[in-house]
TORPANU-246280 format. One record per atom (N, C-alpha, C): residue in three letters; atom name; x, y, z. Coordinates in pm, whole numbers. Each point is the difference from the previous one (the first is absolute). Example, Ala and Ser with C-alpha at 12.3 -4.5 7.8 and 13.67 -1.06 7.14 Angstrom:
2
(ALA,N,(1319,-569,780))
(ALA,CA,(-89,119,0))
(ALA,C,(90,120,0))
(SER,N,(-35,105,-72))
(SER,CA,(82,119,6))
(SER,C,(-77,109,73))
END
This chain:
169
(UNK,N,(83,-118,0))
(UNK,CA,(-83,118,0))
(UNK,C,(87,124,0))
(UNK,N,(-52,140,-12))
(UNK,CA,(31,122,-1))
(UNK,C,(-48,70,-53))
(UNK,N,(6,114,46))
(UNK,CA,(-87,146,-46))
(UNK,C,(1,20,-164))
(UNK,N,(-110,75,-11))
(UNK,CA,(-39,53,-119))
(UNK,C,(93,119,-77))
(UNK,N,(146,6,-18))
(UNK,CA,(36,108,-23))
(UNK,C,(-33,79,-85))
(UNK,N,(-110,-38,-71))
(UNK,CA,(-57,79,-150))
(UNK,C,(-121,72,84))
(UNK,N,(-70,-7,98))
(UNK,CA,(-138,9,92))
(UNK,C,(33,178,16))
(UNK,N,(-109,51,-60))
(UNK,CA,(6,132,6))
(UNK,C,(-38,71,109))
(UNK,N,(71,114,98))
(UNK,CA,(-65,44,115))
(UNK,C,(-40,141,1))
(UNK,N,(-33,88,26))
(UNK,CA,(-57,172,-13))
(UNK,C,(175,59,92))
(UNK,N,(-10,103,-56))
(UNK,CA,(135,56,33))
(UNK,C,(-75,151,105))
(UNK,N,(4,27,123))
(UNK,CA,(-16,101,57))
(UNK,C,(54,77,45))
(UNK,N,(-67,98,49))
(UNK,CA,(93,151,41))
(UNK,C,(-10,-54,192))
(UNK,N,(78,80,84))
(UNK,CA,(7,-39,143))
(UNK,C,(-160,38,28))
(UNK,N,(-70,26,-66))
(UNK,CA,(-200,40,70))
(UNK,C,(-32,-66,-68))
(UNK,N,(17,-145,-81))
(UNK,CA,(-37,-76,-70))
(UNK,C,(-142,16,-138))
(UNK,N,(116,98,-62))
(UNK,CA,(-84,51,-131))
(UNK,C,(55,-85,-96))
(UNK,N,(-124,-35,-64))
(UNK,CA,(97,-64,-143))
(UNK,C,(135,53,-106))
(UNK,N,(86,-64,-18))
(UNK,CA,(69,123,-65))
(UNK,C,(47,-93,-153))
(UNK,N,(-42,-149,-10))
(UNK,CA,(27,-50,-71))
(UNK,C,(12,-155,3))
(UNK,N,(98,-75,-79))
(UNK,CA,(28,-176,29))
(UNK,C,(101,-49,-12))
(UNK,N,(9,-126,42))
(UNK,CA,(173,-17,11))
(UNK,C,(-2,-182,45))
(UNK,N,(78,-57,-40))
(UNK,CA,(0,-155,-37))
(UNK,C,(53,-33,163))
(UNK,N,(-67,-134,87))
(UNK,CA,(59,-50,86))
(UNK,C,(134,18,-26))
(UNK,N,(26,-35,-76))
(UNK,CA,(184,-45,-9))
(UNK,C,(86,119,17))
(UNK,N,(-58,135,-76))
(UNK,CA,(54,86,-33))
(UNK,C,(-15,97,158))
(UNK,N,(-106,-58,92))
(UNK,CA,(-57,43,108))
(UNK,C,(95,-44,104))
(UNK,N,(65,-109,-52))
(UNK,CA,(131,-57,136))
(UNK,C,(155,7,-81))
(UNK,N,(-19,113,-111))
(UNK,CA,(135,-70,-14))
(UNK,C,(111,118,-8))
(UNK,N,(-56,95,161))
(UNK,CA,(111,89,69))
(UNK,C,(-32,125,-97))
(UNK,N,(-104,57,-74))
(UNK,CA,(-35,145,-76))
(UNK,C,(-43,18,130))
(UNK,N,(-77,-67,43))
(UNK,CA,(-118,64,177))
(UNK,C,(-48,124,-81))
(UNK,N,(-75,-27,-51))
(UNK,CA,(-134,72,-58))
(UNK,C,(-159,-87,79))
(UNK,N,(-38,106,58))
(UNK,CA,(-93,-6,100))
(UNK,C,(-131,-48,-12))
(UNK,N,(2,-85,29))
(UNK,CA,(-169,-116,11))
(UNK,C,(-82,-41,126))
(UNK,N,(-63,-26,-24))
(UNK,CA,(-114,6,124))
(UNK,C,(-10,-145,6))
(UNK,N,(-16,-76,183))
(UNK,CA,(-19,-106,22))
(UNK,C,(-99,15,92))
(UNK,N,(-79,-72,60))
(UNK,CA,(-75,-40,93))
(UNK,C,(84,-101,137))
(UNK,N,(-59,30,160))
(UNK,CA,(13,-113,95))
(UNK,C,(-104,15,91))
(UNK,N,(-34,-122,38))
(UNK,CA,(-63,-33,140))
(UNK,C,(57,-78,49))
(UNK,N,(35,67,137))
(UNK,CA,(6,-54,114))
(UNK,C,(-84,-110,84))
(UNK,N,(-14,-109,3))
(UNK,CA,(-126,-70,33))
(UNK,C,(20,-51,143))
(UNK,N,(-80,73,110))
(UNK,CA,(10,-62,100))
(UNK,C,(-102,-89,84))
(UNK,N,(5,-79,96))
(UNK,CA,(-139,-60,64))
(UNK,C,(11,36,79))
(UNK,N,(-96,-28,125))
(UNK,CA,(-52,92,102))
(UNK,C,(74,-31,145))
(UNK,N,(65,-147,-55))
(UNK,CA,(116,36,136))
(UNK,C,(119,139,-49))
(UNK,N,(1,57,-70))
(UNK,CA,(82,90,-36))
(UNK,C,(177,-35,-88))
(UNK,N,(-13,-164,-34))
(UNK,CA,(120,-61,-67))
(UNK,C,(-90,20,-180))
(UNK,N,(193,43,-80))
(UNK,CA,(-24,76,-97))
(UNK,C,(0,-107,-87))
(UNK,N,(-57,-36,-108))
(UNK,CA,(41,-111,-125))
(UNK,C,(89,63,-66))
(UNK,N,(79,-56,-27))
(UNK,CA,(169,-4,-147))
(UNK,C,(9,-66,-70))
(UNK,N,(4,23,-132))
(UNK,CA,(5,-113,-126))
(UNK,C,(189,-36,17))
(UNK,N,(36,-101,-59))
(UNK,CA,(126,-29,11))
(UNK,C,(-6,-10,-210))
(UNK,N,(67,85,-8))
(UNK,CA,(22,29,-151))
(UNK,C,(92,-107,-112))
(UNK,N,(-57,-67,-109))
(UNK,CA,(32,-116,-86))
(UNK,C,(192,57,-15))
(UNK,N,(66,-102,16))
(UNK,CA,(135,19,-79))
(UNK,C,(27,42,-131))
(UNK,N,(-93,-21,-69))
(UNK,CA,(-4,40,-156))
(UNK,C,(-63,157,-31))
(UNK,N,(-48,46,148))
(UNK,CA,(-7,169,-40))
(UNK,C,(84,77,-81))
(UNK,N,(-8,113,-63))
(UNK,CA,(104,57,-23))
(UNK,C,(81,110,99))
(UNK,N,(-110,20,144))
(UNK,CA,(-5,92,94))
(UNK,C,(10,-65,61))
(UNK,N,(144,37,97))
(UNK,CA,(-11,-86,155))
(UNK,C,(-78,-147,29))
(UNK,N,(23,-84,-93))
(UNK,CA,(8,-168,70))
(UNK,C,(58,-32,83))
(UNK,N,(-113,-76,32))
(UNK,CA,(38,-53,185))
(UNK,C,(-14,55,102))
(UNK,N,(-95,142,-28))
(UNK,CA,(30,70,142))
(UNK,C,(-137,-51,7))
(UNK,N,(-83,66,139))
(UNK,CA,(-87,-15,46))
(UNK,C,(-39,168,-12))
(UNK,N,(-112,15,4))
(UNK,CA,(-43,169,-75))
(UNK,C,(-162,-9,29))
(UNK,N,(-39,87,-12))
(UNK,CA,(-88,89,5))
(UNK,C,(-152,-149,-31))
(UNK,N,(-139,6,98))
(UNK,CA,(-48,-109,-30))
(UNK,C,(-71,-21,-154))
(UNK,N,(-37,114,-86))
(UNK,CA,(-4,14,-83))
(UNK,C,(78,137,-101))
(UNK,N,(32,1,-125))
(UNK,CA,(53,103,-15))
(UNK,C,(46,-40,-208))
(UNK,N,(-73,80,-32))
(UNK,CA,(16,25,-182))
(UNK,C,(14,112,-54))
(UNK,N,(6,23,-139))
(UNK,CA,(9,134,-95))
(UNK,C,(-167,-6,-21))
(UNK,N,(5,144,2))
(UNK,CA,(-164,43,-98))
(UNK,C,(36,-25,-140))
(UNK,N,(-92,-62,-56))
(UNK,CA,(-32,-23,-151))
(UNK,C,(-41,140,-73))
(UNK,N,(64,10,-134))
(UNK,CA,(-56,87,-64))
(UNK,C,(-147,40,14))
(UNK,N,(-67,114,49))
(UNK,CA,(-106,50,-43))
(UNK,C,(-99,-73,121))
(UNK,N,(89,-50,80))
(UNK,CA,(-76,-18,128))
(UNK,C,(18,63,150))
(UNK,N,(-117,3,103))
(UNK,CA,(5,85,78))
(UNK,C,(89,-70,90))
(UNK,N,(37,127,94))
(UNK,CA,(90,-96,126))
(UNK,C,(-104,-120,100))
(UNK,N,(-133,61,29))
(UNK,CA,(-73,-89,29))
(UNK,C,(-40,-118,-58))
(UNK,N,(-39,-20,-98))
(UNK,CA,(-10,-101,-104))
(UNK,C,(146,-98,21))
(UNK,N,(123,79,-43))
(UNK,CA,(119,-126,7))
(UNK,C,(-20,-33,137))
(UNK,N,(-14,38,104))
(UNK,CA,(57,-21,148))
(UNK,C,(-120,-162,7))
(UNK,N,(-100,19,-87))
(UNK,CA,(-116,-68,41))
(UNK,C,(26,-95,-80))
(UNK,N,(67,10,-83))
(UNK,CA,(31,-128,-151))
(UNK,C,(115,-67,59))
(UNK,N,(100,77,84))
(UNK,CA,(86,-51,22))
(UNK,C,(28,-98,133))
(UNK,N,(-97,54,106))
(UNK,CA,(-34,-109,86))
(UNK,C,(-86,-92,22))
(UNK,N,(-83,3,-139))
(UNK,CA,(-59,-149,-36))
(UNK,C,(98,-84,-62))
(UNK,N,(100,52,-57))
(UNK,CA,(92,-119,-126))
(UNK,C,(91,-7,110))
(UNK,N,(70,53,77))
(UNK,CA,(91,-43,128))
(UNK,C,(-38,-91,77))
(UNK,N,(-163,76,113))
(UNK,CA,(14,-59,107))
(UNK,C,(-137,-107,-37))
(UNK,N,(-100,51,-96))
(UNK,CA,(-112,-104,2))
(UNK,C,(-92,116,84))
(UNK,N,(29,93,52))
(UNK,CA,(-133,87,79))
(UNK,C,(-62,66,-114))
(UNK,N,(-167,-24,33))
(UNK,CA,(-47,94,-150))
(UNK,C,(-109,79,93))
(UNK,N,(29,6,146))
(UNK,CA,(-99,136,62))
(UNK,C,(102,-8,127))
(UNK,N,(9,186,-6))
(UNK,CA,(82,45,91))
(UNK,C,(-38,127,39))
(UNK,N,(38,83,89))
(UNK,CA,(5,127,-19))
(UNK,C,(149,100,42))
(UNK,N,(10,10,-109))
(UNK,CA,(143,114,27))
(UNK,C,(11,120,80))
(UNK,N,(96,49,64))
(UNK,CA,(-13,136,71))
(UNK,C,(133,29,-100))
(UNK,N,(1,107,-88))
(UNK,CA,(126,84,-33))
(UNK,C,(115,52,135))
(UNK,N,(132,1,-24))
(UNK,CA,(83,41,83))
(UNK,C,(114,68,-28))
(UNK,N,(26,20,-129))
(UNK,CA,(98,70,-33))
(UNK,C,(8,-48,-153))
(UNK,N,(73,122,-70))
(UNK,CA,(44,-6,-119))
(UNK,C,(161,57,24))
(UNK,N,(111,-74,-47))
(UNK,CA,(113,56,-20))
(UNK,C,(124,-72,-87))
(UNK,N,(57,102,-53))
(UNK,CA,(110,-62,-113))
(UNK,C,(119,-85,53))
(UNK,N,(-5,-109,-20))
(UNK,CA,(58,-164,-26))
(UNK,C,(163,69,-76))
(UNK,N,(129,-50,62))
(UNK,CA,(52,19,-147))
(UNK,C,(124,-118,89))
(UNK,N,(69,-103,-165))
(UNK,CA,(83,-84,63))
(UNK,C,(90,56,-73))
(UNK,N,(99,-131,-23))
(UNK,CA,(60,16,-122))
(UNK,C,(-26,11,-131))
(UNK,N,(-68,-50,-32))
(UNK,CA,(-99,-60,-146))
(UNK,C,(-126,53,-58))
(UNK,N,(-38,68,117))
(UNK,CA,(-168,35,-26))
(UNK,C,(-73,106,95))
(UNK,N,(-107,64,-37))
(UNK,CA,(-56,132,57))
(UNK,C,(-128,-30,26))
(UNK,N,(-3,1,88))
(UNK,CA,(-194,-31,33))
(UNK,C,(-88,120,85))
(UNK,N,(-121,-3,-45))
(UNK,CA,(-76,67,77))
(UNK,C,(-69,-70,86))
(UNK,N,(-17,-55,150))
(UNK,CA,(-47,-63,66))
(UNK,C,(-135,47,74))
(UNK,N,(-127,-92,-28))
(UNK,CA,(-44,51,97))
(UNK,C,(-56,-93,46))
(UNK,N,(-22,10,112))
(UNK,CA,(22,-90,189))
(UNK,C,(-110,-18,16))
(UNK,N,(-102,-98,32))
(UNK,CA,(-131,-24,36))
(UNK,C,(64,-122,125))
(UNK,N,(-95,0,98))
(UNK,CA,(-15,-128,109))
(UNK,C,(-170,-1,-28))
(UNK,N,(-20,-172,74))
(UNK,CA,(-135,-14,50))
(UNK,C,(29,-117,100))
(UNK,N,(-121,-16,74))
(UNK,CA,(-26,-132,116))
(UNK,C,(-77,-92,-79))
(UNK,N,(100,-140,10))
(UNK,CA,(-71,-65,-83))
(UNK,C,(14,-150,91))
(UNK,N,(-122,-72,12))
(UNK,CA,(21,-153,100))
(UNK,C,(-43,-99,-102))
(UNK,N,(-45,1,-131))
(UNK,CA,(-52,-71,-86))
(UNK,C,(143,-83,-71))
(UNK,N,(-39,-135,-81))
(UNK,CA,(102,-89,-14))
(UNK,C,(113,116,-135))
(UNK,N,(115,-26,6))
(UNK,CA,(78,50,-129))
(UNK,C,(61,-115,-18))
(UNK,N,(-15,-6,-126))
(UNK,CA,(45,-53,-94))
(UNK,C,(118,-12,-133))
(UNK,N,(116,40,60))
(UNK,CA,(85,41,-95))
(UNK,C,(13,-109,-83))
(UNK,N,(8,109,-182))
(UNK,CA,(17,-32,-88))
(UNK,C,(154,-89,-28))
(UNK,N,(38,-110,-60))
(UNK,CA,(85,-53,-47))
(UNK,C,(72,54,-84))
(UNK,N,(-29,96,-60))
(UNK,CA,(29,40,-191))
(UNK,C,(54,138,100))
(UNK,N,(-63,42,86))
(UNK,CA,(78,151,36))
(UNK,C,(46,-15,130))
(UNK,N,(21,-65,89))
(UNK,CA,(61,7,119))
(UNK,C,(93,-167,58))
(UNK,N,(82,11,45))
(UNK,CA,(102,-120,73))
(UNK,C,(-129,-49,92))
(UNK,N,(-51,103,110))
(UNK,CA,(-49,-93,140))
(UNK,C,(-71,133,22))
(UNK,N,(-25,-12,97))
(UNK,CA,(-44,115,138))
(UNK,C,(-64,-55,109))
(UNK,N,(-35,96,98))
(UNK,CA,(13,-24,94))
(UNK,C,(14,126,79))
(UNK,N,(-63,-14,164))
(UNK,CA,(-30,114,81))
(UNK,C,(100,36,76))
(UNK,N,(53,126,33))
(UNK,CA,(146,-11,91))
(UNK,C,(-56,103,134))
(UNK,N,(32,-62,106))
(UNK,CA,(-7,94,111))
(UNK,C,(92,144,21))
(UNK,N,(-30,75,97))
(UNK,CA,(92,142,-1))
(UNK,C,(125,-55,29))
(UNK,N,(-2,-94,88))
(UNK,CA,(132,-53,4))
(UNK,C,(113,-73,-52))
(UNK,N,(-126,-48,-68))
(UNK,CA,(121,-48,-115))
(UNK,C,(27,104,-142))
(UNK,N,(-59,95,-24))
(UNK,CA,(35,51,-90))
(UNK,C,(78,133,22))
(UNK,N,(23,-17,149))
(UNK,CA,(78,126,56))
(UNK,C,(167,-82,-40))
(UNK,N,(1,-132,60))
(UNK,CA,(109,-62,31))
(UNK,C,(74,-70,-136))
(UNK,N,(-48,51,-101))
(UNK,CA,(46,-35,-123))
(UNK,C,(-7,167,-97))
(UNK,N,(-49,102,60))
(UNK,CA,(53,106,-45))
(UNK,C,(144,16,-28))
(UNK,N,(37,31,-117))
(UNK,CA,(116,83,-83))
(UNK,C,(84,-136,-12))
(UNK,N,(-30,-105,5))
(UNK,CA,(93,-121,-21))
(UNK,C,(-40,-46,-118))
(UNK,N,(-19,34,-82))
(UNK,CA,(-60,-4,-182))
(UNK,C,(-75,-131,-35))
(UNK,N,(-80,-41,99))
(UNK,CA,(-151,-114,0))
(UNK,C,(-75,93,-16))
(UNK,N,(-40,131,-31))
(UNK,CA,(-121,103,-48))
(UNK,C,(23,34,-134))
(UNK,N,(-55,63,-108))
(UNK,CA,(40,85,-42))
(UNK,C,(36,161,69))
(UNK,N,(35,50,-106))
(UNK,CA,(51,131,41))
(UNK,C,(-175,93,38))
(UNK,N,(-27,18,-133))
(UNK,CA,(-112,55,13))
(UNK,C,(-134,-38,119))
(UNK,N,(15,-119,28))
(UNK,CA,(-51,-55,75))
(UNK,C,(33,19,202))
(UNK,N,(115,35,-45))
(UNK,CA,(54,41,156))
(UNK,C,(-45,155,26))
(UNK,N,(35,59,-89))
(UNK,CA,(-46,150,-7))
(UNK,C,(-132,46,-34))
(UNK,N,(-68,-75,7))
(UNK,CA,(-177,17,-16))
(UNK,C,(-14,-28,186))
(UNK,N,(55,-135,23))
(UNK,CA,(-44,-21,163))
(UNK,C,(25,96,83))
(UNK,N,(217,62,-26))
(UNK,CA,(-26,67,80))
(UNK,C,(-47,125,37))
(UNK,N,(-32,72,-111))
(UNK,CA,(-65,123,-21))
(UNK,C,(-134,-16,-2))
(UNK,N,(-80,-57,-36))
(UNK,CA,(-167,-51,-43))
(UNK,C,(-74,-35,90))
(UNK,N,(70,-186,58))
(UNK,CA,(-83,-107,0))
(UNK,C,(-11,17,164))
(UNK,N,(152,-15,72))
(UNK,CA,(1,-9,101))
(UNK,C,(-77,32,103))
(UNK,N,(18,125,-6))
(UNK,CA,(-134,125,70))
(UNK,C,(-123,-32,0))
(UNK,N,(-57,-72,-111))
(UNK,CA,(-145,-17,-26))
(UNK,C,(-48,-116,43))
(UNK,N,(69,-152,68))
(UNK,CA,(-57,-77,36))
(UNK,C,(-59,16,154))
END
């Protein structure tokens, strides 16, 4: 398996205006010309967070463990719409309700993102997808304190918790 590098994504301004399009491939391959992704945070009501553990064959950070859901917006689609497309083909949830939490610019080596941050409380079964995720699974505060900055997260994924997530459970 592996990504679509031909898969076209909307190119945005930092207030996420359209400004144009630009090829997955051409989207990771270090221009960092700016695209918009979607995440939720998915938590249950004991307050432990779900983490997808990301396929080796990504082209982004394989092997880490990251964010419980998390994709690009599709051309000509809303951020609501992907966030909602994207955690049915991940986790298998097809009713949720999102709370927005932040929008802010992503940047690695390779690539420029516009992020924006949704959580919800969720106790219903998930179901991660085979075709898009390694595993997952729920992590307590403690364990995801005690594996901070030892590179079992992604990047982006550490810096959503500790600015975002933390505070809010």
């Amino acid at each position: 398996m592996s990504d679509n590098r031909y898969e076209l994504f909307p190119i945005v301004d930092e207030e996420g205006h359209f400004q144009g399009t630009i090829s997955r491939g051409h989207a990771h391959d270090g221009t960092k010309i700016l695209h918009p992704v979607v995440h939720l945070h998915v938590f249950n009501s004991q307050g432990e967070l779900y983490l997808q553990k990301r396929p080796e064959w990504k082209d982004i950070q394989p092997g880490k463990w990251d964010t419980a859901c998390g994709g690009h917006v599709d051309l000509g689609e809303s951020i609501v719409a992907a966030l909602h497309r994207e955690v049915g083909e991940e986790l298998g949830i097809l009713t949720f309700t999102p709370t927005f939490v932040a929008r802010y610019v992503f940047e690695s080596s390779c690539e420029r993102e516009l992020v924006h941050v949704h959580t919800c409380v969720y106790d219903g079964v998930i179901t991660p997808s085979n075709k898009e995720l390694s595993q997952g699974r729920f992590w307590t505060a403690s364990e995801l304190e005690a594996n901070m900055g030892k590179e079992v997260f992604t990047p982006n994924f550490e810096f959503e918790y500790l600015h975002y997530i933390k505070s809010r459970k």
